[in-house]
C-alpha positions in Angstrom: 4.1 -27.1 28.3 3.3 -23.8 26.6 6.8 -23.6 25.3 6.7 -27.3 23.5 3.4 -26.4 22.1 4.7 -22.9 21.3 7.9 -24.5 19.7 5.7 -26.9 17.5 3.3 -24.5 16.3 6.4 -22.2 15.2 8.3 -25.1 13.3 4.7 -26.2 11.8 3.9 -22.4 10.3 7.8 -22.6 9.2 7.8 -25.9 7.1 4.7 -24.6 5.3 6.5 -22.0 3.6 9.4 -24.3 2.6 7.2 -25.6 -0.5 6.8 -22.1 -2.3 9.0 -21.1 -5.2 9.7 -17.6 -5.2 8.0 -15.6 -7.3 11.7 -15.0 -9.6 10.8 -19.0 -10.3 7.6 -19.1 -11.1 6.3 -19.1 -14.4 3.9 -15.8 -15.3 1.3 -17.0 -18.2 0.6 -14.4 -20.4 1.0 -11.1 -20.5 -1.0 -9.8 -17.5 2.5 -9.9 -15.5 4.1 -7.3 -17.8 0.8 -5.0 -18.3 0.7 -5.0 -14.2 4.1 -3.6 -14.4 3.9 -1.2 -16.5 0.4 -0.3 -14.4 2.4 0.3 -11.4 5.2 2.6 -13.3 1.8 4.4 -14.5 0.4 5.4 -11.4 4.3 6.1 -10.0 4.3 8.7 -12.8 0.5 10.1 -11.9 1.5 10.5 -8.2 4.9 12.2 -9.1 3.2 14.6 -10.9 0.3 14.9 -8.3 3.0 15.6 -5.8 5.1 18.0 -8.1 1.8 20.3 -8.8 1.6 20.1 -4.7 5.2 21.5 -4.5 4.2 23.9 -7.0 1.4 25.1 -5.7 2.8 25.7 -2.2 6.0 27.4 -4.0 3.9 29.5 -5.5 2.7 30.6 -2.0 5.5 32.8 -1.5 5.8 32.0 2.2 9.2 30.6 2.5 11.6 33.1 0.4 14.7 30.8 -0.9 13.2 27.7 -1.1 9.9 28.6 -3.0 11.8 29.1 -6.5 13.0 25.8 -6.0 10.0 24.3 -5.3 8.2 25.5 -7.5 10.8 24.4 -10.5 11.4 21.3 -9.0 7.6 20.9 -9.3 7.1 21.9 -12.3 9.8 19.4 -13.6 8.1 16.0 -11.4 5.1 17.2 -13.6 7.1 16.9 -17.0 9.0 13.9 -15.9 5.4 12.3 -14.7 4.1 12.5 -18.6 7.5 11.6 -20.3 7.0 8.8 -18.1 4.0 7.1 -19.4 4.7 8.3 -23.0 8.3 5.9 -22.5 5.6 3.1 -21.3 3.7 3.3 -24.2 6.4 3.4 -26.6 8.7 1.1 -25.1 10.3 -2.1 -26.3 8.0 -4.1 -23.8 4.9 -2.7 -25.4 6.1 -3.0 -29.1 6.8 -6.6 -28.5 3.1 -7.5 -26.8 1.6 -6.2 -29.9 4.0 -8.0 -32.1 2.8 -11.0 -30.2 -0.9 -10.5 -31.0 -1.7 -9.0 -27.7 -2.9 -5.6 -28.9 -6.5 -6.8 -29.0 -6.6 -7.9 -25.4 -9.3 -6.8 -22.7 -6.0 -6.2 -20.7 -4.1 -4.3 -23.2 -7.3 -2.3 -24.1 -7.4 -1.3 -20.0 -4.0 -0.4 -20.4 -4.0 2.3 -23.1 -7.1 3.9 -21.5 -5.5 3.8 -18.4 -2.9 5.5 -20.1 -5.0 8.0 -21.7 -6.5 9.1 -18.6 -3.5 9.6 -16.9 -2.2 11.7 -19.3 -5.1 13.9 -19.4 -4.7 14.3 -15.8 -1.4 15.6 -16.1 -2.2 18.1 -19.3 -4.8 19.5 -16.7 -1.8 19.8 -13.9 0.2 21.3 -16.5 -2.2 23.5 -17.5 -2.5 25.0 -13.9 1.4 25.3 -13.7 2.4 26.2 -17.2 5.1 23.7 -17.5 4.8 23.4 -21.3 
């Protein structure tokens, strides 16, 4: 018995998922898809170069000889590759064409430059701290 109900609970929780489109069909309204996207490759570039001023910092440590030069480069670089980053986001195709399309003036778009902004401060501070420039 605890099969049969076990077997019809499972084929009930199945057939409920059968009537989602995947998310490749569905239709995104606006522009708050593409802004969330270009959120996420934000924050990727803020923790790459949170985590390359953590490799520099413990290269700079001087208590593995052979490694710590590379560290410490390799650091240094995540923290330059973390601002080219964002600066590509900003002055990419994607965003040209959402401000050719009127969304410039946007609560969303408005987050997104500040977000922006912010992060890029954070990294001139990380930068600062490593000398990258």
């Amino acid at each position: 018995m605890k099969r049969m109900t076990l077997l019809a609970a499972a084929i009930a929780l199945l057939s409920l998922g059968s009537g989602v489109r995947p998310l490749n069909a569905q239709e995104h309204h606006g522009v708050s898809m593409e802004l969330h996207h270009m959120h996420l490759v934000i924050n990727h570039a803020v923790q790459m170069a949170a985590e390359g001023c953590n490799l520099a910092m413990l290269g700079e440590m001087n208590m593995a000889p052979g490694i710590d030069d590379q560290a410490v480069e390799h650091g240094k670089g995540m923290i330059r590759e973390g601002k080219a980053l964002i600066k590509s986001v900003l002055q990419s195709k994607a965003m040209t064409e959402l401000h050719e399309k009127g969304a410039g003036e946007g609560k969303e778009m408005t987050y997104t430059h500040k977000l922006a902004e912010a992060a890029l401060a954070y990294i001139d501070r990380l930068e600062e701290m490593h000398s990258t420039k």
